[in-house]
N, CA, C and O of each residue as an XYZ file, in Angstrom:
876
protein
N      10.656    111.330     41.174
C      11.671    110.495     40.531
C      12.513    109.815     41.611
O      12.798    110.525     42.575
N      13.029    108.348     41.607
C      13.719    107.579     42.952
C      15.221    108.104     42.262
O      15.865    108.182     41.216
N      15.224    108.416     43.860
C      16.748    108.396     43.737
C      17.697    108.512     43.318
O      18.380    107.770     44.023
N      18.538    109.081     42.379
C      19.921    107.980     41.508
C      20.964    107.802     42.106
O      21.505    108.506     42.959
N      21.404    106.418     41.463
C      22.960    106.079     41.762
C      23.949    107.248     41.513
O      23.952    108.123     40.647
N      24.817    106.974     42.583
C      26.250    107.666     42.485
C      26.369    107.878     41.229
O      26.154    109.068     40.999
N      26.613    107.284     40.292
C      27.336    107.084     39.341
C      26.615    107.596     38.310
O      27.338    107.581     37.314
N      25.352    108.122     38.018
C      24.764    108.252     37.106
C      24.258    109.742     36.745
O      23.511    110.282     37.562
N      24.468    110.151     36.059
C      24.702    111.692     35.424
C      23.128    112.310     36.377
O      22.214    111.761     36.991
N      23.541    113.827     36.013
C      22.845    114.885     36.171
C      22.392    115.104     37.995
O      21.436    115.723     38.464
N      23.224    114.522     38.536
C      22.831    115.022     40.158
C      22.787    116.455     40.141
O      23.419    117.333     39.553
N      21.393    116.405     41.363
C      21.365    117.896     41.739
C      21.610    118.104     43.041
O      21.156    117.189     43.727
N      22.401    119.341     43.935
C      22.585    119.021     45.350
C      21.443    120.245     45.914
O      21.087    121.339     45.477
N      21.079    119.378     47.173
C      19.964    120.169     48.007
C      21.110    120.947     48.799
O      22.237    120.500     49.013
N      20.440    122.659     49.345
C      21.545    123.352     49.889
C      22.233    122.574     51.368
O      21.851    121.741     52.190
N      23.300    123.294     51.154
C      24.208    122.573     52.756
C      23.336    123.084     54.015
O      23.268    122.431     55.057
N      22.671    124.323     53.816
C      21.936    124.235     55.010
C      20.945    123.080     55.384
O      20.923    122.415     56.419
N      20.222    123.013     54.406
C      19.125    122.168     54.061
C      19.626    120.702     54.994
O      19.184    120.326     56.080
N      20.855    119.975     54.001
C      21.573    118.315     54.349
C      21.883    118.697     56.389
O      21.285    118.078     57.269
N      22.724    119.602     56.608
C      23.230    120.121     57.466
C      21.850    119.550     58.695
O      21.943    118.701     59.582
N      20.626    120.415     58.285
C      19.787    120.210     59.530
C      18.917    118.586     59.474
O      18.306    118.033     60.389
N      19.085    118.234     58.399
C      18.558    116.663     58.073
C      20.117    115.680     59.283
O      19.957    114.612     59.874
N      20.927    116.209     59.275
C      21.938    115.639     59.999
C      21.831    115.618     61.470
O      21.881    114.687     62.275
N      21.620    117.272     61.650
C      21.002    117.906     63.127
C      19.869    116.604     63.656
O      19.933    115.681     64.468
N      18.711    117.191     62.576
C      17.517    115.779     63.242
C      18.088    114.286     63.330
O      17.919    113.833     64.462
N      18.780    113.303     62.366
C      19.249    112.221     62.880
C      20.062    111.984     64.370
O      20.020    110.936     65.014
N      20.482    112.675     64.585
C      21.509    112.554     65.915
C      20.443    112.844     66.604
O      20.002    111.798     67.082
N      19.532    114.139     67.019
C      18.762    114.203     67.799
C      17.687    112.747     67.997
O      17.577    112.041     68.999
N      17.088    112.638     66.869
C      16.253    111.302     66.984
C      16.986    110.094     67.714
O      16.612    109.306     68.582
N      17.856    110.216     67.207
C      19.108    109.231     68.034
C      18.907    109.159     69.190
O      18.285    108.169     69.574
N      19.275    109.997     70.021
C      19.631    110.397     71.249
C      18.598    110.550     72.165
O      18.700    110.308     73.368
N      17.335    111.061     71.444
C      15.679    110.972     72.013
C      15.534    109.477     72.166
O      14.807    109.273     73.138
N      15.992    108.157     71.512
C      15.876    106.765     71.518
C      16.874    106.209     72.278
O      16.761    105.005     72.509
N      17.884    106.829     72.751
C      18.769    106.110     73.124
C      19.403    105.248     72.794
O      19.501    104.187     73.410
N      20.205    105.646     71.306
C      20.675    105.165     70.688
C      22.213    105.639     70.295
O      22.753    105.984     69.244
N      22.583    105.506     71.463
C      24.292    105.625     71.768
C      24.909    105.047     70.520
O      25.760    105.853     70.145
N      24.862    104.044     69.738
C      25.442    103.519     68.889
C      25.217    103.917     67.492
O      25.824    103.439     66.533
N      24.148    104.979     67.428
C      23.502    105.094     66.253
C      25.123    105.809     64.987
O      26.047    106.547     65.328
N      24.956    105.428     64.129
C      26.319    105.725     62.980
C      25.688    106.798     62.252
O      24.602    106.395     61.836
N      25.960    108.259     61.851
C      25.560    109.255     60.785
C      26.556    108.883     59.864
O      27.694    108.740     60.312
N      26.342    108.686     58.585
C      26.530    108.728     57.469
C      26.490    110.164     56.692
O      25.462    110.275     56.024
N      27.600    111.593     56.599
C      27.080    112.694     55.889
C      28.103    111.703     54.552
O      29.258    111.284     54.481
N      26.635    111.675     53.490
C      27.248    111.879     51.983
C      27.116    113.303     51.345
O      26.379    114.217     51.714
N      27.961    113.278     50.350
C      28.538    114.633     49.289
C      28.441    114.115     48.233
O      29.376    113.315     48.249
N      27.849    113.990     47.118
C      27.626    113.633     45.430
C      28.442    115.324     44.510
O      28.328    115.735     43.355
N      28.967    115.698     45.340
C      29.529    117.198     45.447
C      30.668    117.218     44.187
O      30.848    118.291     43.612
N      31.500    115.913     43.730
C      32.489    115.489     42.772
C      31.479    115.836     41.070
O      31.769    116.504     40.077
N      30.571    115.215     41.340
C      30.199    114.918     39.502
C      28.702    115.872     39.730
O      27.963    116.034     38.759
N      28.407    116.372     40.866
C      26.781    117.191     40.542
C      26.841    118.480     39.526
O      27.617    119.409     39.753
N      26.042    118.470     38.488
C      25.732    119.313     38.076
C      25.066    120.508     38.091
O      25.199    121.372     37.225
N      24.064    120.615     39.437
C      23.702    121.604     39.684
C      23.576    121.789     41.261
O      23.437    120.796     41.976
N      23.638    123.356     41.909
C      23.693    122.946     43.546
C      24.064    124.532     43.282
O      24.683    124.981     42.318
N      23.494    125.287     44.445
C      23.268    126.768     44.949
C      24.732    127.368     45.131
O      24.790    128.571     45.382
N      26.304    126.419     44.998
C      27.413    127.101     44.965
C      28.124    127.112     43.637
O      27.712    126.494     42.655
N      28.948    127.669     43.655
C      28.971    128.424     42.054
C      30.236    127.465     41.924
O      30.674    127.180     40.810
N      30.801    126.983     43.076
C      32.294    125.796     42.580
C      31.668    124.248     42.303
O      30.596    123.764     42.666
N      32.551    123.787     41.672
C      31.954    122.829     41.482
C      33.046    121.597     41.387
O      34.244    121.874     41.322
N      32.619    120.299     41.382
C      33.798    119.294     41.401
C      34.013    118.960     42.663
O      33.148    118.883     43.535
N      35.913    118.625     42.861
C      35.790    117.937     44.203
C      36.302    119.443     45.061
O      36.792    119.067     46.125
N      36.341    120.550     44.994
C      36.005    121.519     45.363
C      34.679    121.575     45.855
O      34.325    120.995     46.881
N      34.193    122.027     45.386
C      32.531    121.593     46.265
C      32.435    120.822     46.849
O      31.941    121.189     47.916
N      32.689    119.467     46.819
C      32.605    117.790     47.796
C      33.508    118.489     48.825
O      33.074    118.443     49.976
N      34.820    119.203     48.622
C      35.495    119.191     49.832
C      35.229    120.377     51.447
O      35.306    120.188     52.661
N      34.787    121.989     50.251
C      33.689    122.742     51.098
C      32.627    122.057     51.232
O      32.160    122.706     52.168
N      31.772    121.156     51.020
C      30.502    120.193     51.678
C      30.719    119.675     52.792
O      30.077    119.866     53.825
N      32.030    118.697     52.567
C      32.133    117.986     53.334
C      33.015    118.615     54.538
O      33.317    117.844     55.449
N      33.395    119.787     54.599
C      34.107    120.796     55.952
C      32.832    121.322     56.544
O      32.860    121.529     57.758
N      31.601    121.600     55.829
C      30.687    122.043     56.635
C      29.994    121.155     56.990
O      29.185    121.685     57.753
N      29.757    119.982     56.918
C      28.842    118.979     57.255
C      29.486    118.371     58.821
O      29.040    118.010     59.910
N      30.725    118.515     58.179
C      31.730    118.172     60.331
C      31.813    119.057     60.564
O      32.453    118.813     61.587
N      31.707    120.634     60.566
C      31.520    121.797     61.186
C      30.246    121.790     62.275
O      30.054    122.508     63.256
N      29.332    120.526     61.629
C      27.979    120.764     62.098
C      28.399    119.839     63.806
O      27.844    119.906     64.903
N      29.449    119.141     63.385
C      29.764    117.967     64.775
C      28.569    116.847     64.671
O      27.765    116.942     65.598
N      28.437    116.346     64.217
C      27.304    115.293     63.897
C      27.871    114.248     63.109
O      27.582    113.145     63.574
N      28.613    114.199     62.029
C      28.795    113.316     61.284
C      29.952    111.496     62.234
O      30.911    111.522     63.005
N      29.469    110.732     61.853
C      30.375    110.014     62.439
C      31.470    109.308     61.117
O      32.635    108.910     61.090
N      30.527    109.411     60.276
C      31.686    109.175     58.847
C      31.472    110.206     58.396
O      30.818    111.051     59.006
N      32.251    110.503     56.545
C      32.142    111.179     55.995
C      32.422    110.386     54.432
O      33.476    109.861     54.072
N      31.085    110.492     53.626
C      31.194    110.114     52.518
C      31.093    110.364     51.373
O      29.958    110.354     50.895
N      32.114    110.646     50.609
C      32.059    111.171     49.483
C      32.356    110.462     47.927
O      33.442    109.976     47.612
N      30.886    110.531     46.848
C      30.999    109.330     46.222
C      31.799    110.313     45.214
O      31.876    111.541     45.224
N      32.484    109.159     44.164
C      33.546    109.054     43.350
C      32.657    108.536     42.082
O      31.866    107.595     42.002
N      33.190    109.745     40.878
C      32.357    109.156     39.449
C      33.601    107.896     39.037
O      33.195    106.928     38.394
N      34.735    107.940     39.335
C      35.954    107.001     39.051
C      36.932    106.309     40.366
O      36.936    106.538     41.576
N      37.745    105.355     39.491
C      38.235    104.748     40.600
C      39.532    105.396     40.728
O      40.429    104.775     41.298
N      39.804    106.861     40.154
C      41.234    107.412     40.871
C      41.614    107.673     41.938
O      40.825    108.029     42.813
N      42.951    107.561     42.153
C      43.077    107.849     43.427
C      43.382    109.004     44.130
O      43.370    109.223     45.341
N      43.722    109.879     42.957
C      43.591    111.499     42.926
C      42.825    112.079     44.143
O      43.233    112.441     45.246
N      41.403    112.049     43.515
C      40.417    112.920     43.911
C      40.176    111.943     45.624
O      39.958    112.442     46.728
N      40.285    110.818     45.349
C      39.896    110.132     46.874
C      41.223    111.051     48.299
O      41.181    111.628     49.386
N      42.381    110.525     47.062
C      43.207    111.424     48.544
C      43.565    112.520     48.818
O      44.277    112.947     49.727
N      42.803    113.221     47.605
C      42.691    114.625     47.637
C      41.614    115.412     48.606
O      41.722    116.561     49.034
N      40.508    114.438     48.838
C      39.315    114.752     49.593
C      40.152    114.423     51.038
O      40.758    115.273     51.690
N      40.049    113.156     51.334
C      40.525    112.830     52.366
C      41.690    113.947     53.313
O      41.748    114.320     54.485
N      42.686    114.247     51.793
C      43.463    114.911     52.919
C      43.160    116.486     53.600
O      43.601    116.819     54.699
N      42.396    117.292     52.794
C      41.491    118.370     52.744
C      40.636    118.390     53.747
O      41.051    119.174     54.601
N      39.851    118.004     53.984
C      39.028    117.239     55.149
C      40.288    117.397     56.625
O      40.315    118.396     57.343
N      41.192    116.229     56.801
C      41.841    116.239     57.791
C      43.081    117.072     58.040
O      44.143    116.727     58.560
N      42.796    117.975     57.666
C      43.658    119.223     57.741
C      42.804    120.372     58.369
O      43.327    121.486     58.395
N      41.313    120.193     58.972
C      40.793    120.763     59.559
C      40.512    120.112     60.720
O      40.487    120.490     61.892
N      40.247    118.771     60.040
C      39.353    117.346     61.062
C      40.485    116.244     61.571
O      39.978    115.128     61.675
N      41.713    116.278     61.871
C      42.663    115.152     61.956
C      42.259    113.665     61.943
O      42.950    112.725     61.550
N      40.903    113.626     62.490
C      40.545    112.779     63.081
C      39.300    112.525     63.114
O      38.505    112.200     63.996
N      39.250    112.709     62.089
C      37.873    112.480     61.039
C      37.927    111.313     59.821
O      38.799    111.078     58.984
N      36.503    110.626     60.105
C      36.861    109.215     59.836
C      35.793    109.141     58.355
O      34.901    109.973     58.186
N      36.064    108.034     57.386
C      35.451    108.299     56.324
C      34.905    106.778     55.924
O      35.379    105.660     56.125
N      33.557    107.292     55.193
C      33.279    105.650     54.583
C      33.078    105.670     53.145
O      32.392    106.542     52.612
N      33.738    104.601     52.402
C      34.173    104.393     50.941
C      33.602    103.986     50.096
O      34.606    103.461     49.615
N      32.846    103.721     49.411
C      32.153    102.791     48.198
C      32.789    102.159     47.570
O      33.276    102.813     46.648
N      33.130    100.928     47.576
C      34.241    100.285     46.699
C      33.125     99.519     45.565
O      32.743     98.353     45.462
N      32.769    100.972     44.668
C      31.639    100.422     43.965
C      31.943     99.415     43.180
O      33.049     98.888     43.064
N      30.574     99.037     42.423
C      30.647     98.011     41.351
C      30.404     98.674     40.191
O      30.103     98.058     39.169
N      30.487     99.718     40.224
C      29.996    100.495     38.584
C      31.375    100.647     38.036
O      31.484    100.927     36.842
N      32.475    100.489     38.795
C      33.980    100.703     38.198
C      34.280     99.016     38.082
O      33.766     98.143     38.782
N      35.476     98.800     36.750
C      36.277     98.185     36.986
C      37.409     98.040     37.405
O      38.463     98.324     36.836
N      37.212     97.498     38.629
C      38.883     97.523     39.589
C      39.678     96.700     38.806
O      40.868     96.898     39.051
N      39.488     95.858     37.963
C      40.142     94.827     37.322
C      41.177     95.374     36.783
O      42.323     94.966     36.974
N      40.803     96.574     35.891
C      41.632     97.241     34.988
C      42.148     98.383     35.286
O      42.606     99.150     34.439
N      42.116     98.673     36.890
C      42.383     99.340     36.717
C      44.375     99.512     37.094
O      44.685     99.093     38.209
N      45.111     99.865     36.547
C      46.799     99.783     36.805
C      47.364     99.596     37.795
O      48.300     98.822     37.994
N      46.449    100.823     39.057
C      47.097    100.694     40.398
C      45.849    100.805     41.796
O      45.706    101.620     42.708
N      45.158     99.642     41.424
C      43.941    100.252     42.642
C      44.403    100.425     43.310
O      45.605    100.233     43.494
N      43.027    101.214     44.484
C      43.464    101.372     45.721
C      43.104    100.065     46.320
O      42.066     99.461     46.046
N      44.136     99.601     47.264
C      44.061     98.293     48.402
C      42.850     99.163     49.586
O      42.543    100.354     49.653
N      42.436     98.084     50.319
C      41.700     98.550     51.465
C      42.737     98.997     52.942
O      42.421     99.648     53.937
N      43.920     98.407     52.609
C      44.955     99.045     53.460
C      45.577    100.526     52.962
O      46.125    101.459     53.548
N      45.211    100.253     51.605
C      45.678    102.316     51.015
C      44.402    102.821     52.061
O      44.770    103.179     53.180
N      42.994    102.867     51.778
C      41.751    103.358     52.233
C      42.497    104.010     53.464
O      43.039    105.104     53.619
N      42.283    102.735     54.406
C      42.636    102.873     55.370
C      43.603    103.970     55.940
O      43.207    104.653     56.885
N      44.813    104.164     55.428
C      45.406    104.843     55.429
C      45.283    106.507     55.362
O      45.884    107.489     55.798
N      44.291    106.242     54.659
C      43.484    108.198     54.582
C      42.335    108.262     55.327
O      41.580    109.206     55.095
N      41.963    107.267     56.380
C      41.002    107.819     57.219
C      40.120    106.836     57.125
O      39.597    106.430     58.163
N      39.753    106.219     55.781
C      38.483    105.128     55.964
C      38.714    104.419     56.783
O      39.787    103.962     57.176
N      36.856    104.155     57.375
C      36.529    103.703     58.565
C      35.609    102.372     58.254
O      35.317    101.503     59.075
N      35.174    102.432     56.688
C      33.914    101.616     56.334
C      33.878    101.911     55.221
O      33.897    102.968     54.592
N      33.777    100.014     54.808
C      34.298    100.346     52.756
C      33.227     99.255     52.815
O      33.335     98.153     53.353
N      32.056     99.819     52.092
C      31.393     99.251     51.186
C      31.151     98.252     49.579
O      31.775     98.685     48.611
N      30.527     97.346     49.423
C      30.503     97.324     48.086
C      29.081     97.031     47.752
O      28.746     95.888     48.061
N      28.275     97.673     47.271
C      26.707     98.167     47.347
C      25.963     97.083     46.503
O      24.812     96.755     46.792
N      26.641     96.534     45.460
C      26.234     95.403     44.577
C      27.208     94.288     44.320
O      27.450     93.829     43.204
N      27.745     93.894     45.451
C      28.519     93.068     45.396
C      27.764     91.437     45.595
O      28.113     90.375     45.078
N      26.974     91.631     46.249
C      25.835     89.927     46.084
C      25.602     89.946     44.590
O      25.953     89.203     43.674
N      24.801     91.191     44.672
C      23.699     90.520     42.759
C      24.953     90.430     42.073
O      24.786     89.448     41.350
N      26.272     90.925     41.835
C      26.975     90.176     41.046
C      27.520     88.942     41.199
O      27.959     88.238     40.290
N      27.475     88.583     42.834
C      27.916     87.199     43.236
C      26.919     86.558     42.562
O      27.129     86.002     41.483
N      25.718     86.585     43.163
C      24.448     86.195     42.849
C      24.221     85.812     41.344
O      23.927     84.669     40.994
N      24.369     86.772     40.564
C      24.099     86.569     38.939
C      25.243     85.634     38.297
O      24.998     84.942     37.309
N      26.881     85.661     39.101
C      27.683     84.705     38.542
C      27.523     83.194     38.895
O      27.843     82.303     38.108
N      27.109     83.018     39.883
C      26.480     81.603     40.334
C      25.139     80.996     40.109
O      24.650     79.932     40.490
N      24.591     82.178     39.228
C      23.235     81.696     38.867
C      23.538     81.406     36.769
O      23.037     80.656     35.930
N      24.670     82.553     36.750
C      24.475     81.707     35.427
C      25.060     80.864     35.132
O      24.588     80.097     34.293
N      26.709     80.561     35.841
C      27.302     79.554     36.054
C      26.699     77.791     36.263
O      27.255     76.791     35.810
N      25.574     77.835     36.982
C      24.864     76.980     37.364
C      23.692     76.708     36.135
O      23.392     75.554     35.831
N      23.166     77.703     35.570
C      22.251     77.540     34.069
C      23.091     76.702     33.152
O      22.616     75.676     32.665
N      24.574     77.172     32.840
C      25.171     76.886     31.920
C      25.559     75.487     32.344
O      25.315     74.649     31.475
N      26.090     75.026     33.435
C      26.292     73.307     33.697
C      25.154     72.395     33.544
O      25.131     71.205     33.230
N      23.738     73.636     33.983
C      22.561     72.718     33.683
C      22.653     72.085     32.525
O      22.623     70.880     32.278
N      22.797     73.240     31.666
C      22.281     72.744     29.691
C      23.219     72.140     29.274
O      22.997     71.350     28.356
N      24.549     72.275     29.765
C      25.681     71.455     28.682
C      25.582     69.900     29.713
O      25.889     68.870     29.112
N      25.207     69.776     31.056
C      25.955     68.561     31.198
C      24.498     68.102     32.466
O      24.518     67.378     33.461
N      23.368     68.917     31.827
C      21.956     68.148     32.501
C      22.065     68.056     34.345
O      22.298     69.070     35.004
N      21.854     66.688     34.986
C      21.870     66.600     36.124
C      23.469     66.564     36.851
O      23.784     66.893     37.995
N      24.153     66.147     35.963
C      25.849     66.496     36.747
C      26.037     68.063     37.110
O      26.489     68.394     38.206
N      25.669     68.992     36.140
C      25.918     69.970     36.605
C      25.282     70.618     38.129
O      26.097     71.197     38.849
N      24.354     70.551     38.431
C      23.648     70.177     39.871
C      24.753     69.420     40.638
O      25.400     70.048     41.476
N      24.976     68.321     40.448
C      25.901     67.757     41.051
C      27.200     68.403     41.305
O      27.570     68.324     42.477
N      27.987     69.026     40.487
C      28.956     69.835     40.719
C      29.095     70.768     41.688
O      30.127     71.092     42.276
N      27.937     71.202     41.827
C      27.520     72.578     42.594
C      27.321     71.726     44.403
O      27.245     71.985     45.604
N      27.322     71.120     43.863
C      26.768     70.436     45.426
C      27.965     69.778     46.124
O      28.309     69.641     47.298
N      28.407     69.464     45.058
C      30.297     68.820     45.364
C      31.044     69.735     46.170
O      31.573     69.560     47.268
N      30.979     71.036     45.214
C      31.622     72.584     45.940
C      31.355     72.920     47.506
O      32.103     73.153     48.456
N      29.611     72.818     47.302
C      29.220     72.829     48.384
C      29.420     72.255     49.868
O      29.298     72.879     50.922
N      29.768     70.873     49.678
C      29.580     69.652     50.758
C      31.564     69.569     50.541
O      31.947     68.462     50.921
N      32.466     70.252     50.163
C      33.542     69.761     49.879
C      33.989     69.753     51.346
O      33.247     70.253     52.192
N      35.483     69.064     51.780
C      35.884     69.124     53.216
C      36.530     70.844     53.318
O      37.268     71.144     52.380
N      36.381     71.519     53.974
C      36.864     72.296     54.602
C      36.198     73.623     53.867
O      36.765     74.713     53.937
N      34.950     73.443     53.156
C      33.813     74.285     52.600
C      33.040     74.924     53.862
O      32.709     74.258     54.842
N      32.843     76.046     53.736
C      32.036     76.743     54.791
C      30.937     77.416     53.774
O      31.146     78.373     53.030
N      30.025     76.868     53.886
C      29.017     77.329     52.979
C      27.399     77.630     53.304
O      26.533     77.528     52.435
N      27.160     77.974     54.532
C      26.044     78.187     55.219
C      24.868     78.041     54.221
O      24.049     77.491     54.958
N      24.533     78.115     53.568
C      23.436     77.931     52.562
C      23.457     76.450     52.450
O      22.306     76.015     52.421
N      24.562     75.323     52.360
C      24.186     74.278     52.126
C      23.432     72.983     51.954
O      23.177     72.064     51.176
N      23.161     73.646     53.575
C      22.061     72.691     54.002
C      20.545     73.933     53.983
O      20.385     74.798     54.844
N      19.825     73.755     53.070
C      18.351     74.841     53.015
C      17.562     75.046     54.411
O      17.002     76.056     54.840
N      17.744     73.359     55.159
C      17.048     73.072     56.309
C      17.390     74.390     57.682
O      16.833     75.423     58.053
N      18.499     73.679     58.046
C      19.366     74.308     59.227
C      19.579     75.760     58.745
O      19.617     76.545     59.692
N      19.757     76.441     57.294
C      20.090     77.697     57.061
C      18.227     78.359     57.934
O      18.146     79.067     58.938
N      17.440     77.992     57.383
C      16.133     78.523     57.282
C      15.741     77.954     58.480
O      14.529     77.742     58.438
N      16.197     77.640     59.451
C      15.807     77.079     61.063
C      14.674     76.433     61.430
O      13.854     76.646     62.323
N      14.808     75.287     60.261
C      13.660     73.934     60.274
C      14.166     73.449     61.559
O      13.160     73.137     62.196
N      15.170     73.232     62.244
C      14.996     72.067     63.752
C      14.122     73.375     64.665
O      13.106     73.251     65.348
N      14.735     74.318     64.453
C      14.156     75.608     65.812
C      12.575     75.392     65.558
O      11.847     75.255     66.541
N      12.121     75.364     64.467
C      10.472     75.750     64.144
C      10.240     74.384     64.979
O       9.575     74.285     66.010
N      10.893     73.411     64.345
C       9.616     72.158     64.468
C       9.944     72.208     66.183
O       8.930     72.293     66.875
N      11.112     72.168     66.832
C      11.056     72.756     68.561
C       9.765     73.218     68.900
O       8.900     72.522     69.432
N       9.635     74.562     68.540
C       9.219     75.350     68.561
C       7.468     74.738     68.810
O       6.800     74.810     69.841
N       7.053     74.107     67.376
C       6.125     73.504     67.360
C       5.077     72.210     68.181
O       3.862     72.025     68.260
N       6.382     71.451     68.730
C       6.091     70.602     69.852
C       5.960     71.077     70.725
O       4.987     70.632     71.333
N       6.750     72.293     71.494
C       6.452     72.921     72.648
C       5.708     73.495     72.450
O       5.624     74.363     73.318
N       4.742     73.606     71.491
C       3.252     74.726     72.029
C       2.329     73.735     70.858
O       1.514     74.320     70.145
N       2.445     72.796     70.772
C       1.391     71.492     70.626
C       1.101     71.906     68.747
O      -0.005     71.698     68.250
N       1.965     72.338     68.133
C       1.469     73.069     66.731
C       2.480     72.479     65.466
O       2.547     72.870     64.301
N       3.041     71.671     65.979
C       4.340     70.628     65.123
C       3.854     69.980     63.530
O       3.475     68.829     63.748
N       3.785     70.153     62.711
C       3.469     69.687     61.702
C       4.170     68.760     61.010
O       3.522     67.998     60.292
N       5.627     68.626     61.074
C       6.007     68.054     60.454
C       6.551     67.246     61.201
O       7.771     67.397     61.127
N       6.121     66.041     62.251
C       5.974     64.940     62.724
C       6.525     65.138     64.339
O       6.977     66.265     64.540
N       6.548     64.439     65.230
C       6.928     64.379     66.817
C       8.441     64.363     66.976
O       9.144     64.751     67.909
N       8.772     63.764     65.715
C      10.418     63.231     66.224
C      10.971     63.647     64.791
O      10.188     63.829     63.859
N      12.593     63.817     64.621
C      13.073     63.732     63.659
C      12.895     62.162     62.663
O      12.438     61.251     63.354
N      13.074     61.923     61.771
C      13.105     60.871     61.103
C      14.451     59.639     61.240
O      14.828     59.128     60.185
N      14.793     59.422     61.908
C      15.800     58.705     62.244
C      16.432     57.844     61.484
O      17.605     57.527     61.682
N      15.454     57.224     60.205
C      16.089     56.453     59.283
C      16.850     57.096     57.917
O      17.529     56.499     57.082
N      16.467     58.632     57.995
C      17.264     58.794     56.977
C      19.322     58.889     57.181
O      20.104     58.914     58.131
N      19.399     58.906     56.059
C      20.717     58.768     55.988
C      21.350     60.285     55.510
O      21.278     60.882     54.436
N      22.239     60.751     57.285
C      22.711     61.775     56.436
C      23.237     62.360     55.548
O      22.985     63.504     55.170
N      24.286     61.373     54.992
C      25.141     61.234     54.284
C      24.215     61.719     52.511
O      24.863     62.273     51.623
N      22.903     61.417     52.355
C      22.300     61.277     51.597
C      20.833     62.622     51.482
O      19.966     62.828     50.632
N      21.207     63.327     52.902
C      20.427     64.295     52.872
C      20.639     65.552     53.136
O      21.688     65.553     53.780
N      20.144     66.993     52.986
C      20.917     68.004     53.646
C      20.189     68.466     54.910
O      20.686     69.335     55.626
């Protein structure tokens, strides 16, 4: 069975010895590569798991997990996912943790399965910060970009045909728009290839740029 999301019922936890030496081998592999920079990630699903070889459970468990996982000296974050967006249990972990670890650094999920919208008093990324996070995530934050600009763009299609295209392109090309996708060409490194192509005699799409087009009129 793949995987599941944070967020989605019936986690089971593999024992802390078990995660513990999966941690051991990353750093070692690390370090066999020479990979000074390499980042460990220990996660804890330890908040909402339903089943796991210790008899506590909740953020009790996430918080004994996560004391033995930096006991091990390996971890360079420490991550512990959240079934909600309270701020309870986040600075309840956090502070639990650095009351052994002062100086022990943490990375956040600022998931998309919650609504921050509603929620009364989020946490800011300067609260995070404040309890130790080091690295705040948001795991599906494109496909929702992604899906709002794709249906946004369906819907101008059908109500208003080829203007709506046009709109999108307006946004795009506006003055002081930074929109790297704009141009398809230069994003996807059409001048580098066709370079590329003349200097080793394999150019397909002609010797020279086209000189008569009009930029103004092309991307």
């Amino acid at each position: 069975m793949p995987k599941r999301c944070g967020h989605i019922a019936g986690k089971a936890l593999i024992p802390a010895t078990e995660f513990v030496g999966k941690l051991k081998m990353m750093r070692a592999t690390a370090d066999d590569l020479g990979a000074k920079d390499f980042v460990v990630i220990a996660r804890t699903d330890g908040v909402s798991a339903t089943e796991a070889p210790e008899s506590k459970r909740g953020i009790q468990l996430a918080i004994d997990r996560g004391l033995r996982y930096m006991d091990s000296g390996v971890p360079d974050l420490l991550w512990c996912e959240f079934p909600t967006a309270e701020r309870g249990p986040v600075e309840q972990f956090c502070g639990e943790i650095r009351k052994r670890f002062p100086k022990a650094r943490f990375a956040f999920n600022y998931s998309s399965s919650f609504k921050w919208f509603n929620e009364k008093d989020p946490q800011t990324w300067n609260d995070l910060a404040e309890l130790g996070v080091g690295f705040i995530f948001i795991t599906l934050a494109l496909q929702h970009a992604a899906g709002l600009g794709i249906s946004t763009l369906l819907e101008d299609l059908k109500g208003h045909q080829q203007d709506g295209y046009m709109t999108l392109q307006r946004k795009e090309w506006a003055d002081g728009a930074n929109i790297p996708t704009r141009s398809h060409h230069l994003f996807t490194g059409v001048p580098y290839h066709q370079h590329v192509g003349q200097e080793y005699g394999a150019n397909r799409m002609g010797s020279e740029v086209d000189e008569h087009l009009e930029v103004s009129k092309v991307v």
